[in-house]
Steps between C-alpha positions, in 0.01 A plus 500: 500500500304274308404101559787450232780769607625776716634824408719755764563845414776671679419324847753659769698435785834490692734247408856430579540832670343709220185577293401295237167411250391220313274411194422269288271171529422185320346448158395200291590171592659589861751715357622726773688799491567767781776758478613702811684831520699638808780601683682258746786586771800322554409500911162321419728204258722444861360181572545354101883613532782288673604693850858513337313780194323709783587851503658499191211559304297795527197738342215416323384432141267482298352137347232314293400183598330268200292203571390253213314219506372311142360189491628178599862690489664577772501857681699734455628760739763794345593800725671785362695846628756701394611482877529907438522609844678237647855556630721142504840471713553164414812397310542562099333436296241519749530860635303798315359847658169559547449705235624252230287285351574121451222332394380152676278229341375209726258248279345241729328242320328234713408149366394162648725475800765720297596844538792658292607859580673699238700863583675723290659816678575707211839352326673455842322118585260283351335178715296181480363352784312143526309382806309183501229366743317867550494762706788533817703241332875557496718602157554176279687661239661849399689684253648799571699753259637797561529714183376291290540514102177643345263214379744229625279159684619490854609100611272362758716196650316150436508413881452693794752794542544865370675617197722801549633696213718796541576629189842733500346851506376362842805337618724786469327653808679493797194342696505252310 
């Protein structure tokens, strides 16, 4: 590190129940950018899952984490797997064997007293999450769509409340 930056190469750990490494540092102007590599298990995720989910997830997979920070906008937080190794018992479209990959997107992006969540889980469900007033604060608005058309805007309501979509691919389940 410098008076100006800091740079990590391939620092190491344990980290929701498996190895992982990070790099990456900041550059000009406060520009920050670390990127971390690992493997997570479903046991060490418990306590982030509602009780009713427990036990029907299991295995491990494989991730990279991405934090950005640029200037005055806000940060950004994406998290990535193929969820490869993870077995899912939940209802369609939902369920999936371990060793099929379905590939999961989570984009955080924080700004002043705002955070929105995005998630895509391959074509099965897309979602857009708003919370205002910072961290701990409850769900203000959602919108929720389960096979979603490719490309299509998901409807966040205008007030409070949650937006469910379940478009007919989904609906024919039985679960459902």
């Amino acid at each position: 590190f410098t008076e100006k930056s800091i740079q990590v190469s391939e620092a190491s750990g344990r980290f929701l129940g498996g190895p992982f490494a990070i790099s990456g540092g900041s550059g000009r102007g406060g520009d920050l950018t670390l990127i971390a590599r690992g493997a997570f298990t479903v046991e060490a995720l418990e306590t982030l899952v509602d009780p009713s989910w427990r036990g029907l997830l299991k295995g491990s997979a494989p991730y990279t984490a991405t934090i950005l920070s640029r200037g005055k906008r806000p940060m950004r937080v994406i998290v990535e797997s193929t969820l490869a190794g993870v077995a899912s018992e939940l209802p369609p479209p939902l369920d999936k064997a371990a060793a099929t990959a379905l590939p999961l997107r989570v984009a955080m992006v924080a700004g002043e007293g705002t955070e929105r969540t995005f998630i895509t889980l391959g074509s099965v469900l897309r979602a857009e999450l708003l919370r205002r007033g910072g961290d701990g604060k409850p769900l203000e608005r959602a919108a929720i769509a389960f096979n979603p058309p490719q490309g299509g805007r998901l409807r966040m309501p205008e007030e409070r409340g949650t937006v469910l979509a379940f478009l007919p691919q989904a609906t024919r389940e039985r679960y459902w």
